[in-house]
ZAMARGU-4260 file (C-alpha; in steps of 0.2 Angstrom, whole numbers, plus 5000, padded with zeros to 4 digits):
<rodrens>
0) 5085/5124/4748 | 5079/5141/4757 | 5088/5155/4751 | 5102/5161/4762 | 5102/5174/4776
5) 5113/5189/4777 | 5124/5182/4787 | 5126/5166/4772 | 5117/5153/4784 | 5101/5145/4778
10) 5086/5151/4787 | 5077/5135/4788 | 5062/5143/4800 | 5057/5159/4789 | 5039/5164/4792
15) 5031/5159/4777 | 5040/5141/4777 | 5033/5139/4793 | 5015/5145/4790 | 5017/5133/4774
20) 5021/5119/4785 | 5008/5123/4798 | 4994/5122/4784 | 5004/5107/4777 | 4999/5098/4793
25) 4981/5106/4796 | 4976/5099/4780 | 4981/5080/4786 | 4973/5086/4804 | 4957/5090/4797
30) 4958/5074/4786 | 4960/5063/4801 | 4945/5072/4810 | 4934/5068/4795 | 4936/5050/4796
35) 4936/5048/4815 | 4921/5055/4814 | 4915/5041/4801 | 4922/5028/4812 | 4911/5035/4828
40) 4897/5033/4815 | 4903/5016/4812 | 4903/5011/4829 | 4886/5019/4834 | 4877/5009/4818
45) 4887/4993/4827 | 4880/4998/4846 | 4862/5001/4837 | 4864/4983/4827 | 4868/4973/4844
50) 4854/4982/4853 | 4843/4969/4841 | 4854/4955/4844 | 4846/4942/4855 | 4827/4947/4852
55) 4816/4934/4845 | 4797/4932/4838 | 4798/4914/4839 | 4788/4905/4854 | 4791/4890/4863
60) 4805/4883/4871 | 4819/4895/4865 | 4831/4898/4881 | 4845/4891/4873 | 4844/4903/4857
65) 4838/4917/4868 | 4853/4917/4879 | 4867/4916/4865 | 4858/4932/4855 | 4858/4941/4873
70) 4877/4936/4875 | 4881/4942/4857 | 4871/4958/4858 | 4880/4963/4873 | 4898/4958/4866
75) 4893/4972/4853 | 4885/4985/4863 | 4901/4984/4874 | 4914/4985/4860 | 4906/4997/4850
80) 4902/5007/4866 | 4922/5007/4869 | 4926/5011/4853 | 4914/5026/4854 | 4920/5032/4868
85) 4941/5029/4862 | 4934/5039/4846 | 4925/5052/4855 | 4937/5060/4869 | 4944/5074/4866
90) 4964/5070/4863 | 4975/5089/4863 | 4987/5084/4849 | 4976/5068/4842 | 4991/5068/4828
95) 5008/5072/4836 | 5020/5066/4826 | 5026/5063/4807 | 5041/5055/4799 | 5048/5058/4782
100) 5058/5042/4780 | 5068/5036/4764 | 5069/5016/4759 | 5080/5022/4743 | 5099/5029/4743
105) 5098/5044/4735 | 5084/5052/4746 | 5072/5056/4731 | 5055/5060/4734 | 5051/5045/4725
110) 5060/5035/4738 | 5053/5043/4753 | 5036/5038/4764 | 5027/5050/4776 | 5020/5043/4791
115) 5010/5052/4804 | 5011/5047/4822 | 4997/5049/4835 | 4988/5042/4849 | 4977/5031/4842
120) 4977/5021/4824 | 4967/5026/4809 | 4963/5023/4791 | 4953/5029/4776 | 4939/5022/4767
125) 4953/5013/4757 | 4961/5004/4774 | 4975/5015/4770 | 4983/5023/4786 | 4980/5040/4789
130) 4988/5039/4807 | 4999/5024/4816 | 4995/5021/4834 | 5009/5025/4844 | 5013/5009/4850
135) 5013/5001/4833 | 5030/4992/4828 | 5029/5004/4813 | 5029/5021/4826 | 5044/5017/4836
140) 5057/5026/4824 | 5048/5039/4831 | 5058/5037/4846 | 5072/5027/4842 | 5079/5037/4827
145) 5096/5046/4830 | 5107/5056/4819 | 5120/5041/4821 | 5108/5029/4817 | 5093/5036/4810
150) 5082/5020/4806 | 5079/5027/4789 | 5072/5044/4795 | 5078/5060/4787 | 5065/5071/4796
155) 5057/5069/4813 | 5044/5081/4818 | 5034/5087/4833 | 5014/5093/4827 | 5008/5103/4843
160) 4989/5107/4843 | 4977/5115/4854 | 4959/5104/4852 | 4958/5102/4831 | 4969/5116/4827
165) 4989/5116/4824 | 4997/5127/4831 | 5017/5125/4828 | 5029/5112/4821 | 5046/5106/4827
170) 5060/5096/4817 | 5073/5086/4822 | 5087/5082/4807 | 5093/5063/4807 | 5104/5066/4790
175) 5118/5077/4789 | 5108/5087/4777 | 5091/5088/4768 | 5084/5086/4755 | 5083/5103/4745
180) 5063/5101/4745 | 5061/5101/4764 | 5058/5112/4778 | 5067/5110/4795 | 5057/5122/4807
185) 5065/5127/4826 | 5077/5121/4837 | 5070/5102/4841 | 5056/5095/4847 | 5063/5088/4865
190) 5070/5106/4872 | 5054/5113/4865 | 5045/5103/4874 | 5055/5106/4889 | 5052/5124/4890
195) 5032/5123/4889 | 5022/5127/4904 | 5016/5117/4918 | 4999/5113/4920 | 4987/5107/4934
200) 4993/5090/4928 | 5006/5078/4921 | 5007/5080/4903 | 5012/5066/4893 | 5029/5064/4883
205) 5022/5053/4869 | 5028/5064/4857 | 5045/5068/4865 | 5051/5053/4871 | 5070/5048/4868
210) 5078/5031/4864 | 5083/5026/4879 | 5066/5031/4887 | 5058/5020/4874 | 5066/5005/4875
215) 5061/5004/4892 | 5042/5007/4888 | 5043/4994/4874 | 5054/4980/4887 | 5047/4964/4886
220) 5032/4963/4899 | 5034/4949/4910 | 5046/4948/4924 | 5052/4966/4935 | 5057/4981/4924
225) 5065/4992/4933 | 5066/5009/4929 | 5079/5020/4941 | 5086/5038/4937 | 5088/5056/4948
230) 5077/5070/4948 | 5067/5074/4933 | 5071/5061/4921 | 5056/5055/4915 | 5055/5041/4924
235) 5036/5042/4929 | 5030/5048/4911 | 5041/5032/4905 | 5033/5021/4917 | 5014/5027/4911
240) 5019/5025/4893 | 5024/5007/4896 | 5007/5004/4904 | 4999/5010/4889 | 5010/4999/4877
245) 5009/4984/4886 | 4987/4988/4886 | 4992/4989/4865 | 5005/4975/4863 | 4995/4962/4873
250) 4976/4968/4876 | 4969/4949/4882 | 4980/4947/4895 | 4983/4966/4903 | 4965/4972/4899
255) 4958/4958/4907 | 4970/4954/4924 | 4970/4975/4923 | 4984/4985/4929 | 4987/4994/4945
260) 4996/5008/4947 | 5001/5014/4961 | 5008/5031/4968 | 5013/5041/4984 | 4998/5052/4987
265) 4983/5056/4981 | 4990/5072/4975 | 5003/5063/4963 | 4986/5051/4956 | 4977/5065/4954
270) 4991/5074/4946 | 4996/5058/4933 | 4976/5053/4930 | 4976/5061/4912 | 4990/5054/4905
275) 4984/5034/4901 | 4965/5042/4895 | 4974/5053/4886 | 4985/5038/4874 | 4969/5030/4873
280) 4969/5018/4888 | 4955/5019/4904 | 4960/4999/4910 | 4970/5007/4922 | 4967/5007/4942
285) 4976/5020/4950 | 4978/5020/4967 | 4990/5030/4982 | 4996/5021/4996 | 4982/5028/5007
290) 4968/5020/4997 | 4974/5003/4992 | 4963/4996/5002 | 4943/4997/4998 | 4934/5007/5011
295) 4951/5017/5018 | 4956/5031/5009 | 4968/5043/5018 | 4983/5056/5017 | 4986/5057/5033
300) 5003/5054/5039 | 5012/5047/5056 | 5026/5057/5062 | 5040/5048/5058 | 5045/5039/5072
305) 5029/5032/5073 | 5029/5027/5054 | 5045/5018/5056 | 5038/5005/5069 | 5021/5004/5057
310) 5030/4999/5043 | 5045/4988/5050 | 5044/4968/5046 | 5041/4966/5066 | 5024/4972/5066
315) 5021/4956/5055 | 5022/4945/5073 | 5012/4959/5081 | 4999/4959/5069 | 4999/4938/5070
320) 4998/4941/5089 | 4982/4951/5086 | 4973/4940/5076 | 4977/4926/5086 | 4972/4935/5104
325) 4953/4934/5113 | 4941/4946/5108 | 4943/4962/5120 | 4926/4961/5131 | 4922/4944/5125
330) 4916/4931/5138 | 4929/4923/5148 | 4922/4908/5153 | 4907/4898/5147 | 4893/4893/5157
335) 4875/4889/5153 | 4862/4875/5154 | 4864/4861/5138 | 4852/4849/5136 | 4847/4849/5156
340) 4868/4847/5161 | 4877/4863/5168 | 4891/4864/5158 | 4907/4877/5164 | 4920/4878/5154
345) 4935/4891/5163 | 4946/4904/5154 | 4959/4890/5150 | 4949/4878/5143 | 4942/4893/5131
350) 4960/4898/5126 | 4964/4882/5122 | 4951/4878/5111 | 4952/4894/5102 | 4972/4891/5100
355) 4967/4873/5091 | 4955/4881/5079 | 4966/4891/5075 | 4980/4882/5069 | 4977/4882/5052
360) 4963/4891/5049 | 4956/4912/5046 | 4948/4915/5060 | 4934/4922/5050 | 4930/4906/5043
365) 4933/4895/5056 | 4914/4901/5065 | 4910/4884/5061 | 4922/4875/5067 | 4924/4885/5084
370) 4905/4880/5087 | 4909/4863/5087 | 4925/4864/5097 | 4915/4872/5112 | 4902/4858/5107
375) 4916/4844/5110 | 4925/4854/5125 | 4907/4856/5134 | 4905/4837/5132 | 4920/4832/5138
380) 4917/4843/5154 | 4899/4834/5154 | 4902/4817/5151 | 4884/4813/5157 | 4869/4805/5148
385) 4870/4801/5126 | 4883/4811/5118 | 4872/4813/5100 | 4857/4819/5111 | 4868/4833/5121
390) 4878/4838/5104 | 4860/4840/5095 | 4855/4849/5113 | 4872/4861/5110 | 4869/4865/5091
395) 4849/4871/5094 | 4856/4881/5112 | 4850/4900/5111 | 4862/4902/5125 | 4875/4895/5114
400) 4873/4905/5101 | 4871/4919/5111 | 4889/4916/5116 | 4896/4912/5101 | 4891/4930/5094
405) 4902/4937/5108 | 4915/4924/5109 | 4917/4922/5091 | 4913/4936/5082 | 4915/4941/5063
410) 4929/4953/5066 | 4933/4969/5052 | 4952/4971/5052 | 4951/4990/5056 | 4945/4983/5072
415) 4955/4972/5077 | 4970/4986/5073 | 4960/4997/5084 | 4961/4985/5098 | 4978/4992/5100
420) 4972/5007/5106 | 4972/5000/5123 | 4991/5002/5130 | 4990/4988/5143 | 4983/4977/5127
425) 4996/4983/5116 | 5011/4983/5129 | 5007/4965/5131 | 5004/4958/5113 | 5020/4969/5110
430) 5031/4962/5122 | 5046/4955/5114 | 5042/4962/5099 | 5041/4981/5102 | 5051/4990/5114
435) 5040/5000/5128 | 5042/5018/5118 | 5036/5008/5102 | 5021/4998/5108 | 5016/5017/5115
440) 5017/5024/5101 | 5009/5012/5092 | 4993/5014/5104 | 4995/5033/5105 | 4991/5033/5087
445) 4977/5022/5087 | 4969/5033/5099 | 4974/5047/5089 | 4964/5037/5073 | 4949/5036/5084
450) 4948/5055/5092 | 4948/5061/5072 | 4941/5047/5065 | 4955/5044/5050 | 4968/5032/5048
455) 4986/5036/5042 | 4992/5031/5025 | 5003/5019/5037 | 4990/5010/5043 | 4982/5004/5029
460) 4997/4991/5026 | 4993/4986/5043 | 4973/4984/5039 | 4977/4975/5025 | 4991/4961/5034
465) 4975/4959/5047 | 4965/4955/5032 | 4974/4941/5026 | 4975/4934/5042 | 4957/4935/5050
470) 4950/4932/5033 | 4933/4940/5024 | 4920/4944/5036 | 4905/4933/5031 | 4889/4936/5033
475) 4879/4931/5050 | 4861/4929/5053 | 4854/4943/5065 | 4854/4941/5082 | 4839/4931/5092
480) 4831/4945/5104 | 4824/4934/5116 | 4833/4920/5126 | 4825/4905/5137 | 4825/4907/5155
485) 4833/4890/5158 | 4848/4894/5146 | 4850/4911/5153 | 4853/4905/5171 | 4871/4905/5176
490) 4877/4916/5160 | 4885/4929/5173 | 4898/4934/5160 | 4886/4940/5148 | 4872/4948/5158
495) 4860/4941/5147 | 4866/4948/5131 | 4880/4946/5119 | 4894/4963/5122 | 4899/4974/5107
500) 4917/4965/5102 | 4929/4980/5109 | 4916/4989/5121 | 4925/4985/5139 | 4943/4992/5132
505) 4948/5009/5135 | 4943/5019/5118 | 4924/5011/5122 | 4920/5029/5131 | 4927/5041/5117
510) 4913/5048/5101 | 4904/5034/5092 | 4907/5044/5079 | 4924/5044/5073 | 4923/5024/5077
515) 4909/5022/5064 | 4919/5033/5050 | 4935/5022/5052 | 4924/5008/5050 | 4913/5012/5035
520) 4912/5001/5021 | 4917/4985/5019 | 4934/4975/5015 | 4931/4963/5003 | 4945/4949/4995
525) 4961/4956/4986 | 4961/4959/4970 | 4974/4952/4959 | 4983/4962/4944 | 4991/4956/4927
530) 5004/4969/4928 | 5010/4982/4944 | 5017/4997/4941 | 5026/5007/4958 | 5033/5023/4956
535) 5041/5033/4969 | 5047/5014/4976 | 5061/5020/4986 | 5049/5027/4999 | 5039/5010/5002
540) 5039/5004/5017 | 5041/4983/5021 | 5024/4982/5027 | 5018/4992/5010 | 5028/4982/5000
545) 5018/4967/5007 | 5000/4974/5005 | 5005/4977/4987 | 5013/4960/4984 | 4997/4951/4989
550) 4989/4960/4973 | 5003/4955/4962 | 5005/4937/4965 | 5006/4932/4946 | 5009/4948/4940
555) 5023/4956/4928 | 5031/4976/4938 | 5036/4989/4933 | 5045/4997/4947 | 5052/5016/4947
560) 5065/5024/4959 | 5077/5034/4966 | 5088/5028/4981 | 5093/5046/4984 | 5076/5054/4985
565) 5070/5039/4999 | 5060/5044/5012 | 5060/5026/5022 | 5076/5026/5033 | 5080/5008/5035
570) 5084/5002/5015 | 5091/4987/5019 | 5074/4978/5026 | 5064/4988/5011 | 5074/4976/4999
575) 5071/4960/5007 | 5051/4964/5007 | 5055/4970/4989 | 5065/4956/4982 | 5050/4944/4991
580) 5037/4951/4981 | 5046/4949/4964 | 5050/4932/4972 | 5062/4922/4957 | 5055/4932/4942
585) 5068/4939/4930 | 5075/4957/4932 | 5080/4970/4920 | 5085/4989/4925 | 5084/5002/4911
590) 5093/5021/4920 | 5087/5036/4916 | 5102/5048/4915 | 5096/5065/4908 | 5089/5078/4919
595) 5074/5087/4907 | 5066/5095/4922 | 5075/5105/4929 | 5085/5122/4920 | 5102/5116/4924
600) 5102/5132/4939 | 5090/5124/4950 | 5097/5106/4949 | 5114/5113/4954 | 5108/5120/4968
605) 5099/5104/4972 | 5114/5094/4969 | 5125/5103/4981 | 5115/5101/4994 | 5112/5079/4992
610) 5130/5077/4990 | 5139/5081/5004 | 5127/5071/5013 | 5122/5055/5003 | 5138/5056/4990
615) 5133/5041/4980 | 5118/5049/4974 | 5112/5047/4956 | 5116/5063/4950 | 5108/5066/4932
620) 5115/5078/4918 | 5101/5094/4918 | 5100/5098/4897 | 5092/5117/4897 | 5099/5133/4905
625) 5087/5149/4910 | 5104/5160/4913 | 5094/5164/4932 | 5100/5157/4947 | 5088/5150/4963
630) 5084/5166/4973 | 5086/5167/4991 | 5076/5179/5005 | 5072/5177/5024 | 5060/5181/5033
635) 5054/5186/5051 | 5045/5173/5062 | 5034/5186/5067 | 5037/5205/5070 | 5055/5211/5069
640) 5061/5222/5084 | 5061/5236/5073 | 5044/5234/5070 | 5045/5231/5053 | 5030/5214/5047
645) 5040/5204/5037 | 5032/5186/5040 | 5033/5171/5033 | 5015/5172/5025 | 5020/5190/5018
650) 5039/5183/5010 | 5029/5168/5002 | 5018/5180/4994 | 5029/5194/4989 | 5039/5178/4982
655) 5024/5172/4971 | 5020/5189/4965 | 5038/5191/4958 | 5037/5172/4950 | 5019/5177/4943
660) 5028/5187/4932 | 5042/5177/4926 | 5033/5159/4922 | 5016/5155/4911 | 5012/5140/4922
665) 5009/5132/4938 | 5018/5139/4955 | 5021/5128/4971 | 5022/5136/4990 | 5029/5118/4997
670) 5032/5122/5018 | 5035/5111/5033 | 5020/5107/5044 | 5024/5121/5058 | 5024/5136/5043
675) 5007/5127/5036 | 4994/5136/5043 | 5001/5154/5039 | 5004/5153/5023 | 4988/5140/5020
680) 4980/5155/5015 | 4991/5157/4995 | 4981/5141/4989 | 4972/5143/4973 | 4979/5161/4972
685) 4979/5168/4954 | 4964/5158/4948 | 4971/5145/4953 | 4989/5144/4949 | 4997/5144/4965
690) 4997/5128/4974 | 5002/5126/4995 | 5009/5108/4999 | 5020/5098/5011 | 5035/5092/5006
695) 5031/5073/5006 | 5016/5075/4993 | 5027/5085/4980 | 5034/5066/4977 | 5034/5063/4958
700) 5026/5081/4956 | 5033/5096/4944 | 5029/5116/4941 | 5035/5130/4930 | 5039/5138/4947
705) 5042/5133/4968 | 5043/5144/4984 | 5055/5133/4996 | 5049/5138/5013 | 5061/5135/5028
710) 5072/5122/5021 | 5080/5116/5039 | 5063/5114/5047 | 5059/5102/5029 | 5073/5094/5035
715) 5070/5091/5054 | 5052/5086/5049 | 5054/5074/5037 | 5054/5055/5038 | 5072/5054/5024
720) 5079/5071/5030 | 5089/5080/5018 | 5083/5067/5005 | 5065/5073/5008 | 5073/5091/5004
725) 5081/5086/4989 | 5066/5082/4981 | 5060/5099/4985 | 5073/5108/4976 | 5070/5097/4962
730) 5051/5099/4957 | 5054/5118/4947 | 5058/5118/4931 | 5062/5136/4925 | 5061/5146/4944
735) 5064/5142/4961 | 5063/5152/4978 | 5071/5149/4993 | 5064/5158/5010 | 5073/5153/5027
740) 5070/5162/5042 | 5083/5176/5049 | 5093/5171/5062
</rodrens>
């Protein structure tokens, strides 16, 4: 035992026992280093080996043997090339945990086991582990020991490096005293944690994770696992960590059907990116709601009003109405000269046939059978002469074809949602659907894509429903350039030439531009996940909730949330499109009650504001104190009368001088859109520690340190209200800032 202090307690964290232990643990570091090293040797002999897979010096007819020794070869050069590269990243605290655990009664060293915990297994030449994987079965009392039921730890502790070198140790006692031969260094390894800085991105718990988080990362994998909690309480790093173990725990199925993850923003993906590379997974899409969808990728946001109508159920019929409805410019009636017979068919003879094709099929691939529709309709109309010779006539038209390609063209979904840029088109495809405001709206924004030539995060759920409907544009052979003068006599409706689908409605004037950037790339057929994991879920919108079901029809969820912190207003119809893309697949909800975030000052403050408004809020218990309450200030929306500059760009940066000084880490200015430009100016400040954002893309974020700006106007902006600002005062940790304007 360590020798007592003055004051008769045991000081169990003196200076030399803690270097002692440091080196304790540098020695197994550097240990581990040297036989990773072997095992990227290892796997480069196996890449080289593979590389001669599949070559041969025989002659003759060898196809057969050839092509198994290529597919081996390339099975080998791909697994070693993983391995390599699993080997070779660089992992900040490769090793991050060790347990001293006792199998005996009596605790004597005899009896005990010390296991280290890390990111990634590994042995010595004599298969002996050297490091357990921290997914393994044998890593979880890592997570799951408590002092009331220890799972046969006596000693949990934290290793925290920087690259290859420790730099400090943290214990955690499960017995209610130690053996007199070991160490116990600080104050626990979860409040330690906790009061480390911020960085440029989400760092991963691995090595602090709590029981109750753990059970929920190891939760069986198929169904819906549903992990719901307030503010701050790990529930996205639980979430990632889960991702990661179900990669371990069942590698065919997830690495192979893949896993999506999906966020609110592209400042939250870009934010989590490090955390599955660094626990040794890169099998993982990541994707915000703005780029679901190949070929759109977007952060821009509708204003509210506008979002709600985008994202309500009812723009399902709108959207069926759409893709049902004549091409806008497209020929109106069909007349041209078949096999030597004038053939006319009117406007309701061509809505009719185009209703019956129809039914039942994508229009995308129905080309086919729209062509002989016509072919049938034009017959009927004709009635004259051999029906085999006129049909054979109909199929080798030029003229037909030439209507076809504007009567039935391939059609891209963006286009068809920018049909509804036209107002009359869009009151009358809405009607009964929309109100007038809404259907206005609706257009005012698709005219609002084209002038800036980008789509809003809300319109890619809308893309994506159009896709499904029209189907996957196919390919179609160029267009003939020259027509017979007998088949082009009587075509009034096409002046000779096939239109551009869209080029008579009212957007057909604006910038090509814009146009062509909205419709770069191509959209392709969805891709199907084995598992989906949906954070922030509370802010999905119906239509979103669709777009991401169609990608996991047969897949297992995991699903993350706060009702309180929701930023769609109608919950109620969120649900039902939620609860239909689970469909019947079995449920389980693990709550996250600690808050680990926040210093228990700023979430008070937070917590007073939610409850008088939404009192059924999740409300979670904050763990760490700083001893320093929010600050407040104001600010001048302009120059006071007294002459005096005190703007809000000058109180924001006055602010973030005082919080440069009190926090190691990262520093948010998050402001509605009308302070925006004026206090754009602070982003990257202090090489690049200060960070300027809008409320909305500070979902799932975190920093040592916030500057609120205008809390009302945050309010009277955003989509949930006070529940937008309620995530706002709850992304600081240790300092927070407050600026309103003086009234």
């Amino acid at each position: 035992m360590t020798p007592p202090a003055p004051d008769g307690t045991a000081d169990r964290d003196s200076a030399p026992d803690v270097e002692r232990e440091i080196a304790i643990e540098q020695a197994h570091l550097d240990r581990v280093l040297v036989e990773l090293a072997k095992a990227a040797d290892r796997a480069g002999l196996v890449a080289v080996d593979g590389m001669s897979r599949g070559r041969t010096d025989r002659t003759g007819d060898v196809r057969d043997e050839e092509m198994s020794g290529l597919f081996e070869r390339d099975a080998l050069v791909f697994n070693a090339a993983r391995r390599q590269a699993s080997l070779s990243t660089q992992h900040e605290g490769l090793v991050f945990g060790r347990l001293d655990l006792d199998h005996g009664s009596t605790m004597d060293l005899a009896d005990r086991e010390v296991r280290y915990i890390g990111r990634l297994g590994v042995r010595d030449d004599e298969y002996e582990p050297l490091v357990v994987d921290w997914r393994a079965p044998a890593a979880s009392a890592f997570y799951r020991a408590t002092p009331v039921d220890p799972h046969g730890v006596i000693r949990r502790r934290v290793l925290r490096s920087r690259e290859d070198v420790v730099v400090g140790v943290e214990d955690d006692l499960m017995v209610p005293e130690a053996p007199a031969d070991l160490v116990v260094v600080g104050d626990g390894a979860l409040l330690a944690a906790l009061t480390r800085s911020r960085g440029g991105q989400m760092r991963d718990i691995v090595a602090t994770i709590q029981q109750h988080q753990d059970e929920a990362i190891r939760a069986e994998a198929r169904g819906v696992t549903e992990i719901t909690g307030g503010p701050g309480t790990g529930k996205t790093v639980v979430a990632l960590h889960r991702a990661a173990y179900l990669l371990y725990s069942d590698r065919r199925r997830f690495e192979v059907g893949g896993i999506l993850v999906i966020g609110p923003s592209a400042a939250y993906t870009a934010y989590i990116e490090r955390v599955l590379p660094s626990l040794g997974e890169d099998s993982v899409t990541l994707r915000a709601l703005g780029d679901v969808v190949d070929a759109i990728d977007t952060s821009r946001l509708d204003p509210p009003a506008v979002a709600a109508v985008k994202g309500s159920l009812r723009m399902r019929q709108l959207l069926a109405r759409v893709a049902g409805a004549a091409v806008p410019g497209s020929p109106a009636s069909f007349r041209a000269f078949v096999g030597g017979h004038a053939v006319h068919l009117d406007a309701h003879e061509l809505e009719r046939v185009r209703r019956g094709v129809l039914r039942g099929q994508r229009r995308n691939q129905a080309t086919k059978a729209a062509r002989e529709a016509l072919a049938q309709a034009a017959w009927n109309a004709v009635r004259s002469g051999e029906r085999d010779e006129f049909m054979s006539a109909f199929e080798d038209s030029l003229a037909v074809d030439d209507f076809m390609a504007a009567w039935w063209p391939q059609i891209d979904p963006r286009e068809a949602l920018l049909w509804l840029a036209d107002t009359d088109l869009a009151y009358s495809l809405a009607r009964g659907v929309l109100d007038l405001d809404e259907a206005a709206a609706v257009a005012g924004s698709m005219r609002e894509a084209l002038e800036l030539g980008t789509w809003t995060v809300a319109d890619v759920a809308l893309v994506d429903d159009l896709a499904q409907r029209l189907g996957v544009v196919e390919e179609v052979e160029e267009e003939r350039e020259f027509l017979e003068i007998e088949e082009l006599d009587g075509v009034e409706e096409l002046g000779g030439r096939a239109r551009v689908p869209g080029s008579d409605v009212g957007y057909s004037t604006m910038s090509r531009a814009p146009r062509e950037r909205l419709l770069r790339g191509s959209i392709g057929r969805v891709a199907e996940f084995a598992h989906v994991l949906v954070d922030e879920a509370q802010d999905l919108s119906p239509m979103q909730w669709r777009m991401i079901a169609r990608r996991g029809g047969r897949a297992s969820w995991t699903v993350v949330g706060d009702a309180a912190q929701a930023s769609w207003p109608d919950a109620a119809e969120a649900a039902r499109a939620r609860d239909e893309a689970f469909g019947k697949a079995p449920r389980r909800s693990f709550h996250m009650g600690t808050n680990y975030r926040n210093a228990r000052e700023i979430f008070d403050y937070a917590r007073d504001v939610i409850l008088p408004l939404v009192p059924d809020a999740d409300i979670p218990t904050a763990v760490r104190e700083t001893g320093v309450q929010p600050v407040e200030a104001t600010f001048e929306l302009g120059i006071g009368i007294d002459g005096v500059r005190d703007t809000v760009r000058e109180a924001a940066g006055a602010a973030v001088e005082t919080l440069l000084d009190d926090v190691d880490g990262s520093i948010a200015i998050i402001t509605p859109a009308r302070h925006a430009d004026r206090v754009a100016g602070l982003e990257g400040f202090a090489d690049g520690r200060v960070r300027v954002l809008d409320p909305l893309s500070t979902k799932g974020l975190e920093w040592d340190a916030t500057v609120v700006v205008d809390p009302d106007a945050i309010v009277e902006e955003s989509p949930g209200g006070v529940r937008v600002l309620y995530v706002v005062l709850t992304r600081a940790a240790h300092r927070m800032t407050v600026l309103r304007p003086r009234t």
